[in-house]
C-alpha positions in Angstrom: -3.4 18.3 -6.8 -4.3 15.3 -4.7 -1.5 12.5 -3.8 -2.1 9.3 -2.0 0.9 8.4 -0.2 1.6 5.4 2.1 1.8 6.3 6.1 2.3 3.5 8.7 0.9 3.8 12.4 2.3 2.3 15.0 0.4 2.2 18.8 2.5 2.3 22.1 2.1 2.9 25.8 2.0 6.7 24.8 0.2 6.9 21.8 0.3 6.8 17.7 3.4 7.6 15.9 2.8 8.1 12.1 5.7 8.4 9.3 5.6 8.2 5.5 8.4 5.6 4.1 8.5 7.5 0.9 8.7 11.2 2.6 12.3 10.7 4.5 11.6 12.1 7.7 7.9 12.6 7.6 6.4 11.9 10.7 3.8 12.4 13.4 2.3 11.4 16.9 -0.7 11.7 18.4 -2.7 10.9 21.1 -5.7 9.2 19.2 -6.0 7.7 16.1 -8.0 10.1 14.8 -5.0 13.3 15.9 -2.3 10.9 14.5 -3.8 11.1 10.8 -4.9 14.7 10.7 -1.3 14.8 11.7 0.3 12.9 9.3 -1.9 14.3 7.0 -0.7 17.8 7.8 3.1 16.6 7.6 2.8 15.4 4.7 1.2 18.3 2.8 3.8 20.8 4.8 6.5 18.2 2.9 5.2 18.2 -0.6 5.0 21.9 -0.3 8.9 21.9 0.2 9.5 19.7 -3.3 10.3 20.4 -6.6 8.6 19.0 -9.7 11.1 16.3 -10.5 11.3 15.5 -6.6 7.4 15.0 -6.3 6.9 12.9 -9.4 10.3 10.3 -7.6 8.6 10.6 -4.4 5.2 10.2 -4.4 5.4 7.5 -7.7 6.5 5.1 -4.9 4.2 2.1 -4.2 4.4 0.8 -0.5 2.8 -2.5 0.1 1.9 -3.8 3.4 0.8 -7.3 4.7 0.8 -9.6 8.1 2.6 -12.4 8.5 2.1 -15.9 10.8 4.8 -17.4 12.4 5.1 -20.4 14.1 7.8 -19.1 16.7 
């Protein structure tokens, strides 16, 4: 069964670091982009293996929104 859940990516000085908001403690790194969501991707497939029914549907009904926001400061 195919599941699209939200990941956010966040770039430092050493790479990508990758973690699922819904998944508690589902995360990743990598050294491109590219390694960070095959990664993730991984992680989170290793994770949903480790759920039960009722546990998937709670988890992965979650919608994550993102957006950007201007300051002034």
């Amino acid at each position: 069964m195919s599941h699209k859940v939200s990941v956010l990516i966040e770039k430092d000085d050493s790479g990508y670091y990758a973690y699922c908001p819904a998944l508690d403690g589902c995360q990743s790194q990598g050294d491109s982009f590219e390694e960070v969501l095959s990664n993730i991707k991984e992680a989170i497939e290793l994770y949903i293996e480790t759920l039960s029914e009722e546990e998937r549907q709670e988890y992965l009904s979650k919608e994550i929104l993102t957006t950007e926001v201007a300051t002034s400061a």
